[in-house]
ZAMARGU-4260 file (C-alpha; in steps of 0.2 Angstrom, whole numbers, plus 5000, padded with zeros to 4 digits):
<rodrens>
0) 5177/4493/4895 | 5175/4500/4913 | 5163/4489/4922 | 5145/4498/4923 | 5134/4494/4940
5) 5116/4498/4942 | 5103/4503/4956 | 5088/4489/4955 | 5071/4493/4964 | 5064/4477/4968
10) 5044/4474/4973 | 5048/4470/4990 | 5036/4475/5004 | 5051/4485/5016 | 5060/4500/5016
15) 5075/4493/5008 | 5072/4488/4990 | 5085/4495/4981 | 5098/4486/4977 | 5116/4487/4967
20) 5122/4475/4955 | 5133/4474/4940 | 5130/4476/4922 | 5140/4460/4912 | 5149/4467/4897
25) 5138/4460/4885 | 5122/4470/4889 | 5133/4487/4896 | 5131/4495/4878 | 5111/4495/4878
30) 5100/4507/4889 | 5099/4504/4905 | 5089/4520/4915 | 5073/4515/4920 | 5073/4495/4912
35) 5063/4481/4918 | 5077/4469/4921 | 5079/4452/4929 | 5091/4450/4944 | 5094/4435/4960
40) 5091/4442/4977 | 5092/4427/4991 | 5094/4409/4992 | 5088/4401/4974 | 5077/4418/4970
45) 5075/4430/4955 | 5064/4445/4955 | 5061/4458/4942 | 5064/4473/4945 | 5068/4491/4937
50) 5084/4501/4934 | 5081/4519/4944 | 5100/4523/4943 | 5116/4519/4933 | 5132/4520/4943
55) 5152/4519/4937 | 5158/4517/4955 | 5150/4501/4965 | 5145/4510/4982 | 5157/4498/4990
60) 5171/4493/4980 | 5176/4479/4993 | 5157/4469/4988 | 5159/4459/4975 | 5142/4463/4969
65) 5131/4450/4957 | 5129/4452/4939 | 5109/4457/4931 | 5102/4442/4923 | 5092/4446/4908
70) 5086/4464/4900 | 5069/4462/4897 | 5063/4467/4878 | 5053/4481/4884 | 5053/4501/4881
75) 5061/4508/4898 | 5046/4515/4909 | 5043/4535/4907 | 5053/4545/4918 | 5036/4551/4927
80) 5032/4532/4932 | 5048/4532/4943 | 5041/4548/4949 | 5023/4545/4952 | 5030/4530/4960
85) 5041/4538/4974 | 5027/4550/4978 | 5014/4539/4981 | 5027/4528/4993 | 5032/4544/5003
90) 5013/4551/5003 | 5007/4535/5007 | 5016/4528/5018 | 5022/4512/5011 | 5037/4505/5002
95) 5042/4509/4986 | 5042/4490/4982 | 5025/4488/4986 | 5020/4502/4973 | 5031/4494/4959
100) 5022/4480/4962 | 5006/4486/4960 | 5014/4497/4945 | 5021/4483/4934 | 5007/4468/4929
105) 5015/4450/4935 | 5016/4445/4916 | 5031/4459/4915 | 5039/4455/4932 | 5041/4436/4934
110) 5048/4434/4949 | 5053/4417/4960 | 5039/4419/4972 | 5024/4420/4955 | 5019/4402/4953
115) 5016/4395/4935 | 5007/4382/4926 | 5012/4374/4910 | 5004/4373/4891 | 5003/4355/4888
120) 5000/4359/4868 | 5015/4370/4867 | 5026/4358/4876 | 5022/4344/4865 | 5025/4352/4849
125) 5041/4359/4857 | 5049/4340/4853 | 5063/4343/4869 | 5063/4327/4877 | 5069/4333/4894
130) 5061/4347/4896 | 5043/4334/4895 | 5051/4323/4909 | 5056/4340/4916 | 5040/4348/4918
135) 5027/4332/4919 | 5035/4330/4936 | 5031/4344/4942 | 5015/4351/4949 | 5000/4358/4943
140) 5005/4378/4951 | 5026/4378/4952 | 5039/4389/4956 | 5055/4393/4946 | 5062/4389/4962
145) 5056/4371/4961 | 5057/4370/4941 | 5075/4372/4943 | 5078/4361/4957 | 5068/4348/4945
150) 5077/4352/4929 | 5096/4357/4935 | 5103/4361/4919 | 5092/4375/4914 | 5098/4393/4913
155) 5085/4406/4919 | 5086/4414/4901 | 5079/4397/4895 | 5065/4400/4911 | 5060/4416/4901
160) 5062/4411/4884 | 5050/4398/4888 | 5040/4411/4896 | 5040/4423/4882 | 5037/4406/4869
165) 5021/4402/4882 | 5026/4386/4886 | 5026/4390/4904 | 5013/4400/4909 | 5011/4412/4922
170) 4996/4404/4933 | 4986/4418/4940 | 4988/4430/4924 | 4989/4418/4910 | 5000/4427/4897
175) 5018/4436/4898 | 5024/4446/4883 | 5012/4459/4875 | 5001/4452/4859 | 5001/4463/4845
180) 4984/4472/4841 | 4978/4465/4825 | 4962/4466/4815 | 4955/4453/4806 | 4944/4451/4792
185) 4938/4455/4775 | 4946/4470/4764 | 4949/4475/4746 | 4963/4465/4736 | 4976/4476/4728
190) 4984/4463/4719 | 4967/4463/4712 | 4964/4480/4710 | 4980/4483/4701 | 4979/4470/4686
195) 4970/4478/4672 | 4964/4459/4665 | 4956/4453/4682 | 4945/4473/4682 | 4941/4466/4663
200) 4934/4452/4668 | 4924/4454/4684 | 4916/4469/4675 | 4910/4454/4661 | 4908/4442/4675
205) 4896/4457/4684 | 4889/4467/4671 | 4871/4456/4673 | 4869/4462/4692 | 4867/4478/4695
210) 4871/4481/4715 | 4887/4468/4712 | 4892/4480/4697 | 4888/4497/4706 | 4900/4491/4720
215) 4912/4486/4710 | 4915/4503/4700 | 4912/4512/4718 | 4929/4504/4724 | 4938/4505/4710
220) 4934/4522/4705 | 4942/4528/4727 | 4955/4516/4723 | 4960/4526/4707 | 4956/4545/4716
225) 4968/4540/4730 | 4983/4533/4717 | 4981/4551/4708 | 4981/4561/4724 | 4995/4552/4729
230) 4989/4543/4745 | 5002/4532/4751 | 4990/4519/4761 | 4978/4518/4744 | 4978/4500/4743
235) 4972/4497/4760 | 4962/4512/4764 | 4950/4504/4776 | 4954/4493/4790 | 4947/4474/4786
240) 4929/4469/4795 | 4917/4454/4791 | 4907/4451/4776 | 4892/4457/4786 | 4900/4473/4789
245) 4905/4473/4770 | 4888/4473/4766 | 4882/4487/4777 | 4892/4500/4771 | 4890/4496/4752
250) 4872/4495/4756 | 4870/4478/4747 | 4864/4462/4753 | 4876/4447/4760 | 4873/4438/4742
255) 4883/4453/4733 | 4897/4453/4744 | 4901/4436/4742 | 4899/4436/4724 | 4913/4451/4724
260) 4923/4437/4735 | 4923/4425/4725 | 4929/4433/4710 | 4943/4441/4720 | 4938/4457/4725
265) 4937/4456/4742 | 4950/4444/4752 | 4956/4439/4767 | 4965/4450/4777 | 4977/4453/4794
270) 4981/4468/4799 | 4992/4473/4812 | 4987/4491/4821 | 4999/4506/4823 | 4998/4523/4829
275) 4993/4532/4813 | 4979/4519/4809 | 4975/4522/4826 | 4972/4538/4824 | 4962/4535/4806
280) 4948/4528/4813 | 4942/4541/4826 | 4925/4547/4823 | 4920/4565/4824 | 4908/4569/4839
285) 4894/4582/4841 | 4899/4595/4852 | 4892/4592/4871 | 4889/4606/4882 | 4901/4599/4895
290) 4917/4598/4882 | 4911/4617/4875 | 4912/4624/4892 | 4929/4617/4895 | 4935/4624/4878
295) 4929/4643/4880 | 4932/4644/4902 | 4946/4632/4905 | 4957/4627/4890 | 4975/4628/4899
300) 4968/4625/4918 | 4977/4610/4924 | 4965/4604/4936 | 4948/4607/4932 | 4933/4604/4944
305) 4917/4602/4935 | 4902/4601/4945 | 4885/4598/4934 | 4868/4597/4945 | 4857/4586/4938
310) 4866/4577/4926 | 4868/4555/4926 | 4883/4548/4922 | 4885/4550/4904 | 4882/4566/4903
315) 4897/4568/4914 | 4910/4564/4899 | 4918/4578/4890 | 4914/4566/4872 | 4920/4581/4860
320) 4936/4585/4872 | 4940/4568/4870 | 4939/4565/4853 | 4950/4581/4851 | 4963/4572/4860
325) 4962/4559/4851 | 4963/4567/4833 | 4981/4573/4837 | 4987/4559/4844 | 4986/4559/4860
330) 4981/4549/4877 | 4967/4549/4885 | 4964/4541/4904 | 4945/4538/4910 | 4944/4533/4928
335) 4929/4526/4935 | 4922/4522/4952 | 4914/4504/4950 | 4912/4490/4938 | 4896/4496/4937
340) 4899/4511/4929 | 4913/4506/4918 | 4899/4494/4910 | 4888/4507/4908 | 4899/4517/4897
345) 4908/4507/4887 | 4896/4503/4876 | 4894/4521/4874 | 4911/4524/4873 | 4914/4510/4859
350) 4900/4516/4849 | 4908/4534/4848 | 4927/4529/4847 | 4927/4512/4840 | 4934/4497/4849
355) 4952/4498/4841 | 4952/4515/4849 | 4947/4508/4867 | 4961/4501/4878 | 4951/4494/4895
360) 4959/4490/4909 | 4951/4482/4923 | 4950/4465/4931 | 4935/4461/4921 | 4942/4459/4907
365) 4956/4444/4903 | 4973/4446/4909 | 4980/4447/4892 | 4970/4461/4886 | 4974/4469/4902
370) 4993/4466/4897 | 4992/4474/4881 | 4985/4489/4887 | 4999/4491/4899 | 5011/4489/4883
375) 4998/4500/4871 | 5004/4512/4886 | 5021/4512/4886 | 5024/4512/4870 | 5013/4530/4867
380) 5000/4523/4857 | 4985/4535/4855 | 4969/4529/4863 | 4955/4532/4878 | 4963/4522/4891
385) 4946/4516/4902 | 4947/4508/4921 | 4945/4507/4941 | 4958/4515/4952 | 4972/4503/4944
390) 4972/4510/4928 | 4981/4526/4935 | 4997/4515/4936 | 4998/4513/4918 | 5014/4521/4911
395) 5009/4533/4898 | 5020/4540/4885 | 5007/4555/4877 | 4996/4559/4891 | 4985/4574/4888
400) 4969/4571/4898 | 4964/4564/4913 | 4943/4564/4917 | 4939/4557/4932 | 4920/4553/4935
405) 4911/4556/4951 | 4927/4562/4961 | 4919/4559/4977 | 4915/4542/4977 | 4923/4529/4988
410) 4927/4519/4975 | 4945/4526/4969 | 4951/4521/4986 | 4961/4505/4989 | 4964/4497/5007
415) 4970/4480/5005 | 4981/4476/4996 | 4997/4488/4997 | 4999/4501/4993 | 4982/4509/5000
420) 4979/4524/4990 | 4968/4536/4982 | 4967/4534/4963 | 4959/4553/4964 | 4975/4560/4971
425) 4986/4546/4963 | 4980/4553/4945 | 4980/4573/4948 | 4997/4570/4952 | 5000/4560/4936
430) 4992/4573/4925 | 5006/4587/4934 | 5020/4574/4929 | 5014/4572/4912 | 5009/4590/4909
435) 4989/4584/4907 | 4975/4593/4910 | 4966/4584/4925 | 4946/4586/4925 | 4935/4579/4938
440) 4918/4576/4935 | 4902/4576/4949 | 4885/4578/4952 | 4889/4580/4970 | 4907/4586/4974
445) 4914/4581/4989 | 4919/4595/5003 | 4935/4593/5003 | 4937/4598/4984 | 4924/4612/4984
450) 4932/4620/4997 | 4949/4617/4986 | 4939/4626/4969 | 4932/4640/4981 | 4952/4644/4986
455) 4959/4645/4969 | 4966/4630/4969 | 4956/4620/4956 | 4947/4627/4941 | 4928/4628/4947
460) 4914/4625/4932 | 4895/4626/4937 | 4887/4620/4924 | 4868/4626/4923 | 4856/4615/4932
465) 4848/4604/4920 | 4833/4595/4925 | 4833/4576/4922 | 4821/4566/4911 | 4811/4563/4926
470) 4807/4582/4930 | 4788/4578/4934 | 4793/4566/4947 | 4786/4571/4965 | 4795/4573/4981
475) 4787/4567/4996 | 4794/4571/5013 | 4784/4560/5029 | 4790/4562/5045 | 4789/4546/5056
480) 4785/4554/5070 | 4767/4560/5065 | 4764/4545/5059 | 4767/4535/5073 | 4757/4546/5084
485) 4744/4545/5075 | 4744/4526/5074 | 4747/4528/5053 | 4762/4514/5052 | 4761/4497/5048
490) 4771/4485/5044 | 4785/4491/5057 | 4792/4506/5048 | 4779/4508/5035 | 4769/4524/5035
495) 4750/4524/5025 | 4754/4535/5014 | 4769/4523/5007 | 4756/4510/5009 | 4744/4520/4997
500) 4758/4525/4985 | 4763/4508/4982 | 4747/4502/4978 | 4745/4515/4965 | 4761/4509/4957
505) 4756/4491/4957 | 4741/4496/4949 | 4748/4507/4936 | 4761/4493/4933 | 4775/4501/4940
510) 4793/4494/4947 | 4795/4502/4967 | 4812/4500/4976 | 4810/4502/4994 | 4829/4505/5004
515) 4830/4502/5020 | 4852/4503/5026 | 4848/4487/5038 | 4855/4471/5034 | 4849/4453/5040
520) 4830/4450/5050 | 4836/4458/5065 | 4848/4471/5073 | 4847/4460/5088 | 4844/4445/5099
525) 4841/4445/5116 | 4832/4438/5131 | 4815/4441/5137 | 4817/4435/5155 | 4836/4439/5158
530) 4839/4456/5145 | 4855/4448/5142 | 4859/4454/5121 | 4869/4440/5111 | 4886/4448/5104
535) 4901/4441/5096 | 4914/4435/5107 | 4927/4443/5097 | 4922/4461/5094 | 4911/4464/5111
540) 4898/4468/5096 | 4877/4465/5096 | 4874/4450/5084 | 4864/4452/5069 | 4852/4440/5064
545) 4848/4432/5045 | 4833/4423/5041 | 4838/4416/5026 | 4851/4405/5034 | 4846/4405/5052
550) 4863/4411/5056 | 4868/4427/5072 | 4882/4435/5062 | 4896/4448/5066 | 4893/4465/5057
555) 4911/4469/5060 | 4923/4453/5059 | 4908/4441/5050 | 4909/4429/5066 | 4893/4419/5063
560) 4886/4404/5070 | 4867/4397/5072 | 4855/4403/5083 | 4855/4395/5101 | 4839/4384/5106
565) 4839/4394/5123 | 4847/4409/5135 | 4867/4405/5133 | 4866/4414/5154 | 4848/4408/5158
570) 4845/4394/5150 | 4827/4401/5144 | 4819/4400/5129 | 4812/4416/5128 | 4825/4423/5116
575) 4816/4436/5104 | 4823/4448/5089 | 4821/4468/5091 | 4824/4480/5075 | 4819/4478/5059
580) 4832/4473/5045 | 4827/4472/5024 | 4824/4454/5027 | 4810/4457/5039 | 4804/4473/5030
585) 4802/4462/5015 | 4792/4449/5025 | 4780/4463/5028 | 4780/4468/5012 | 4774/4451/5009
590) 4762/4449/5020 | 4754/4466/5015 | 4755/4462/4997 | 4754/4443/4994 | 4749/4443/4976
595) 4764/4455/4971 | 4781/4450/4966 | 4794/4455/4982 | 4813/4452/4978 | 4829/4458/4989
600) 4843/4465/4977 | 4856/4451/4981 | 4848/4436/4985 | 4837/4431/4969 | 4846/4435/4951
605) 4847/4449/4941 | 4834/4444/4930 | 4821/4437/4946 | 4825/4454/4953 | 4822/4468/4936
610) 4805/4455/4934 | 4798/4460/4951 | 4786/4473/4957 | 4794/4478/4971 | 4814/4478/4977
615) 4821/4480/4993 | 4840/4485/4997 | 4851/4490/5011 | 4865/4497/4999 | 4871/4514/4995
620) 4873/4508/4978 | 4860/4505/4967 | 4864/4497/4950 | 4860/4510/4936 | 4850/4496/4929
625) 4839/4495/4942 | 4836/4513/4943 | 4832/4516/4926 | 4817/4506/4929 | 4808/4513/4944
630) 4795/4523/4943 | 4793/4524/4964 | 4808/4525/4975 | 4804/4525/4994 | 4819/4529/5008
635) 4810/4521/5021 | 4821/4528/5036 | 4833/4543/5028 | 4840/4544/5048 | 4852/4527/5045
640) 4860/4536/5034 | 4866/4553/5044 | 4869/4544/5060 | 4883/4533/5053 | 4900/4535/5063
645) 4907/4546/5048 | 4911/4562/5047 | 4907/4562/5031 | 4890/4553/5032 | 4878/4568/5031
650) 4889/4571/5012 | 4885/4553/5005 | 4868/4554/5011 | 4863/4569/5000 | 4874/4560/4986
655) 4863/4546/4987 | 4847/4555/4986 | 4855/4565/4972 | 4861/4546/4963 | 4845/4540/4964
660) 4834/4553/4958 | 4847/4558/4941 | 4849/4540/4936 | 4832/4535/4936 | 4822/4545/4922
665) 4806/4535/4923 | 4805/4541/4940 | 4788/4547/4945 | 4789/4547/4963 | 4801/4550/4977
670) 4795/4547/4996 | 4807/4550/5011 | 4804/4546/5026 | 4813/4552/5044 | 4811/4554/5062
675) 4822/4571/5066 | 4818/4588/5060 | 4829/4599/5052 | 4842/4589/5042 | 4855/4597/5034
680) 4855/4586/5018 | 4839/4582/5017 | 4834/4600/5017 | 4848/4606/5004 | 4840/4591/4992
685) 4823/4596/4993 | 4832/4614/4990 | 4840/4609/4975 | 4855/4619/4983 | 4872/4610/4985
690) 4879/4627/4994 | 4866/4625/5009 | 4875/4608/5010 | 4892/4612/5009 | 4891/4629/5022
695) 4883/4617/5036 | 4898/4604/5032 | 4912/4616/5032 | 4904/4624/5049 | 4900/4607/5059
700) 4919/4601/5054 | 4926/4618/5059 | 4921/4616/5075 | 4928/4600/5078 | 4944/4602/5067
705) 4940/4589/5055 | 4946/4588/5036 | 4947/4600/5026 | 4954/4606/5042 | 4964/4594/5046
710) 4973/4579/5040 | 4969/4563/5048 | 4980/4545/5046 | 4976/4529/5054 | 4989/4518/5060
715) 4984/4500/5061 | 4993/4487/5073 | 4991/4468/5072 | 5000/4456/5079 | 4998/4435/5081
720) 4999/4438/5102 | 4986/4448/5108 | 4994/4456/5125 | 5008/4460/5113 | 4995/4469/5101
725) 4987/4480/5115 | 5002/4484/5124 | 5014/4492/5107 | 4997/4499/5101 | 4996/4508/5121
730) 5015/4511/5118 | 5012/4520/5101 | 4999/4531/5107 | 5007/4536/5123 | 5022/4541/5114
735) 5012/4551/5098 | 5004/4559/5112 | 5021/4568/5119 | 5019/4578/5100 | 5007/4593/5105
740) 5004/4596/5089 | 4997/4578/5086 | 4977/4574/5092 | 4978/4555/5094 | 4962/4544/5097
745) 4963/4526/5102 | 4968/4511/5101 | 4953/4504/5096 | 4951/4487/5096 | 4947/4478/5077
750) 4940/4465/5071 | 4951/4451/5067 | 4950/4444/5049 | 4967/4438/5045 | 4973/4421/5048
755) 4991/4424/5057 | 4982/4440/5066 | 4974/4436/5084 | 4971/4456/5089 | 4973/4472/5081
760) 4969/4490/5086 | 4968/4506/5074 | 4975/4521/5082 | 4969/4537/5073 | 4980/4554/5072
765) 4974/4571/5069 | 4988/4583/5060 | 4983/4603/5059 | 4981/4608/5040 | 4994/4622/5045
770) 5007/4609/5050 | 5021/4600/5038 | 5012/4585/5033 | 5029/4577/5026 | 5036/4579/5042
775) 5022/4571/5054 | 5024/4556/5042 | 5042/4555/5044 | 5040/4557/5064 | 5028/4543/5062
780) 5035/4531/5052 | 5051/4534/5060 | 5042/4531/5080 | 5032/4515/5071 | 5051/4509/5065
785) 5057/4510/5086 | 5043/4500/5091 | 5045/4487/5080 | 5063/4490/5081 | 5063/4478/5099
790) 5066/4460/5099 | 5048/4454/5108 | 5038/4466/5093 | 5044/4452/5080 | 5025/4446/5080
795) 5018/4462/5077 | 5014/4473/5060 | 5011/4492/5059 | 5003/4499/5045 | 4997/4516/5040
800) 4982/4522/5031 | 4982/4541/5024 | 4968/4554/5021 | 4954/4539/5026 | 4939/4535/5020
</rodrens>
């Protein structure tokens, strides 16, 4: 037999991680494309990697190349997977090792750098005497490196038997090869069913009580209408459950059921899941207006923009489309933004599809069932496959739908760690590969992909306005301004007519949230005698201070450290505190209100905070839970919001109004407050019109050549030396810079929050939407790879972040 050599892509964070090595004859006969396999790279290492090419010539026949390890017992990825993952490496600038990394879970890829722990049960009932000695020496956390070293005769096929038998554990994931799906419980015996003499006498045994008896002829008399239809699956038609369960759907109390038992009628069952039953225990849905739409407009539109004013997060699922997808067999992927919303849903979603129909896959949930979805996945297995921005990894077989909720949320982006993505993009992509139809849901959709729906590119579904539960809830608009002329504020930033509204809710025993996008007591601490402004010696930024632990803390980096007794240039103690944060305006709130219950979302717990009168917060993102409960909702200074250094703020500012107002149907009131006239969002709110919102964007950002009309990357450079750091980030900009096309801004210095890192800068480069994308990546990557390339750069990193957020 000729000697077969493959192409390995290793989860290694550079350029090159591909790499050739040869197939032993013993495993040259199985296939190989697009397996997870287990190979030795370095000094003492193995790494897992996956088969991306199957060669008969070595590249280099002088190279005596080394021989794959072990073929892991796994289906070979999809085809797609290799594709989705080159994609994302090129768009994103990062290497292709990085996104294997994040593709495959660390229970699939053991690799020498993973460190493991050891199942002391397991090892005892193992009975291998060397193998105790072995792994008592080691550590708590281990390599395979050091397992080895301490066990010598060992084979690394023994290191993953062991792994696969769960001996040795993998210590951050805690589980390696996939558990089967099973279904444990109570269910008809049809051993029982099918001898005549036992029927005989549990009808003697019964015929004194009449629910026992009724229930008894009732599974008897299906079990013999599906043996003469010829039903294949008549003796186990319905899938085991508890006794509990037994008795709810006969309608008859515990005491019955049990009774049935214990003659034999019911027993003990296991069953292991598979497609087919899958796809039995789907439940038919009522038709919602959202899936009906879809069906009559857009059937066969592969990318579908879905915009529904109005509407809260549930009734922004397609349930019926869903469910359709599911009947024949199909896969379904849900993406959503935050845990937060994930919670929200799946109790709906489990209550509509079932549990056994439900694959999550998030970090909330325990690594194991995290590593069974991934393998439910691969191996085609019908199902709505729920999660954050990872889940858009998982290597379908039978995708037909993606939905992703709220498209325009920050949330599907990743930053750290590699590879820093949007899931959004990451997943319209995957539905092209796989031939699914994409659907993106929102309330309020971003500009960037109106202005995409307006071209043509997208499907574009406008869904009537629907007005909320809450429909009889007020809007309040109070201009700061006037009130502080006419002396009508009090506590700081609080106008009378908040004050009054308030006090009605109290008194009608209301919940009122007030948000105010401060954090701390105070924006700043200076000196009275001097002026000289406290500010963080590493960022050159104004110091914040907390009340609650007396602490000055850095709003960018997190430097902190306790206020000083006196003037650090003077040495008078007339430091004082200017601006008002939540902590101070909750200290009004107080003051103002004594006999109230006041809590800041995030420093009591959840259930001291849903028990209070009024809630305070400086987030964008209010819990549903929260919301569903007020009946006042007061933006105490709506400017914070628009005057962010975003281009984008003035867009999340009238989603924010939009969140709180459609997630919060007790809602009775809604005050904003502001001090500049005229604001674009704040007018196209009270409009009720996205399209005045979404002309002002696209005008303002036209003007300046910001995306949609352009495309913006960052490129980030760190280094451990900080004259090194500013003088390659100068370097890098200067030489950007002799590309005309190119708008570079920067470097701008960063704060530092890494351990090895003493400065960083991020450099930030404007590309013209009419210029080849793919090539001003390449020129970059390629000008980032010279840089580096020179001996006295060694300490320095350069990264790249694409289409920001």
């Amino acid at each position: 037999m000729s000697p077969v050599y493959v192409e390995v892509l290793l989860p290694l964070p550079t350029q090159k991680c591909r790499y050739t090595y040869a197939v032993p004859v013993g495993m040259q006969s199985t296939e190989l494309l697009y397996k997870l396999v287990c190979v030795s790279f370095g000094h003492g290492k193995v790494y897992s990697g996956v088969v991306v090419e199957v060669l008969s010539v070595p590249p280099d026949p002088s190279i005596n190349y080394k021989s794959i390890i072990e073929i892991y017992p796994y289906p070979p990825l999809p085809t797609f997977s290799i594709s989705l993952l080159e994609w994302v490496a090129e768009y994103y600038m990062c290497s292709q090792g990085e996104v294997l990394k994040a593709m495959i879970p660390a229970a699939y890829r053991p690799d020498g750098e993973a460190h493991y722990g050891v199942d002391e049960e397991r090892l005892e009932a193992s009975g291998d005497d060397n193998l105790l000695r072995a792994l008592s020496a080691l550590p708590k956390r281990f390599t395979l490196k050091q397992f080895k070293q301490t066990y010598p005769e060992t084979t690394f096929k023994l290191l993953l038997e062991l792994l696969h038998q769960g001996i040795i554990i993998l210590s951050d994931e805690q589980g390696m090869a996939p558990r089967p799906k099973v279904v444990k419980g109570w269910g008809v015996s049809s051993s029982f069913l099918s001898d005549s003499s036992k029927l005989d006498h549990a009808r003697e045994m019964l015929k004194r009580s009449r629910g026992a008896i009724r229930v008894f002829e009732q599974i008897v008399s299906v079990h013999d209408a599906r043996l003469k239809s010829g039903d294949r699956d008549a003796d186990s038609p319905l899938l085991p459950v508890a006794l509990i369960s037994l008795a709810e759907r006969y309608g008859v109390g515990i005491a019955v059921i049990k009774k049935l038992r214990d003659l034999g009628v019911f027993e003990e069952q296991e069953v292991l899941l598979d497609i087919q039953q899958h796809r039995q225990i789907q439940e038919t849905l009522v038709e919602d207006d959202l899936s009906s739409s879809l069906k009559v407009q857009y059937p066969d539109a592969p990318i579908v923009l879905a915009h529904i004013e109005a509407s809260n997060l549930s009734q922004r699922v397609p349930y019926a489309l869903i469910s359709e997808t599911l009947r024949t067999g199909g896969q379904v992927l849900l993406l959503c933004p935050t845990q937060e919303a994930l919670h929200e849903l799946e109790p709906l979603l489990i209550s509509y599809y079932s549990e056994h129909s439900l694959f999550p896959f998030h970090s909330n949930i325990p690594p194991y069932k995290r590593n069974n979805t991934w393998y439910e996945a691969l191996q085609g297995t019908s199902g709505l496959y729920v999660g954050l921005r990872k889940a858009v990894w998982l290597p379908f077989r039978a995708l037909k739908t993606v939905i992703i909720l709220d498209e325009e949320h920050v949330g599907y982006r990743q930053f750290e760690p590699a590879p820093r993505f949007n899931a959004l993009n990451v997943s319209l992509v995957l539905a092209k590969y796989c031939r699914a139809q994409a659907i993106m849901t929102t309330a309020s959709p971003s500009v960037e992909r109106q202005l995409l729906a307006h071209e043509g590119r997208y499907a574009y579904l406008n869904l009537p306005s629907r007005e909320p539960d809450n429909n009889s809830a007020t809007l309040q608009l109070i201009s700061l301004k006037d009130s502080f002329k006419k002396n009508k504020v009090r506590g700081r930033l609080l106008s009378f007519e908040v004050l009054d509204a308030l006090r009605e809710n109290i008194q009608a025993g209301g919940k009122a949230l007030l948000l105010l996008h401060r954090k701390g007591y105070a924006r700043y601490v200076t000196c009275e005698d001097c002026g000289m402004t406290l500010e963080c010696p590493q960022c050159n930024v104004t110091y914040r201070y907390f009340e609650n632990n007396k602490n000055i803390v850095c709003p960018l980096c997190g430097h902190h450290d306790a206020v000083p007794h006196s003037c650090p240039d003077c040495g008078q103690t007339s430091l004082t505190f200017g601006g008002t944060g939540i902590e101070r305006l909750a200290q009004e709130v107080r003051y103002i209100y004594p006999e109230v219950s006041t809590t800041v979302i995030g420093e009591e717990s959840e259930a001291e905070g849903m028990a209070s009168d009024i809630l305070l917060s400086s987030d964008y993102e209010i819990p549903r839970k929260i919301l569903r409960a007020l009946s006042l909702i007061v933006i105490v200074q709506f400017d914070l919001l628009t005057m962010k250094h975003d281009f984008r703020a003035n867009e999340r500012a009238y989603r924010l109004l939009c969140h709180c107002q459609n997630e919060a149907p007790k809602l009775r009131k809604f005050i904003i407050q502001y001090l500049s006239e005229h604001q674009n969002a704040l007018l196209a709110f009270q409009a009720k019109d996205y399209n005045l919102l979404f002309e002002h964007e696209l005008q303002q950002r036209a003007l300046v050549k910001y995306p949609p009309f352009s495309r913006m990357i960052d490129a980030y450079v760190e280094s451990s030396d900080k004259r090194q750091a500013y003088d390659l980030a100068t370097l890098f900009v200067d030489r950007a810079q002799q590309l005309t096309e190119l708008s570079v801004f920067g470097p701008a210095p960063l704060p530092v929050r890494k351990k090895w890192v003493e400065a960083g800068y991020k450099l930030t480069f404007m590309i013209p939407i009419d210029e080849d994308l793919r090539a001003m990546r390449r020129y970059l990557e390629d000008l980032a790879g010279e840089i580096l390339a020179d001996k006295a750069a060694r300490a320095t990193r350069i990264y790249f972040d694409v289409d920001p957020l």
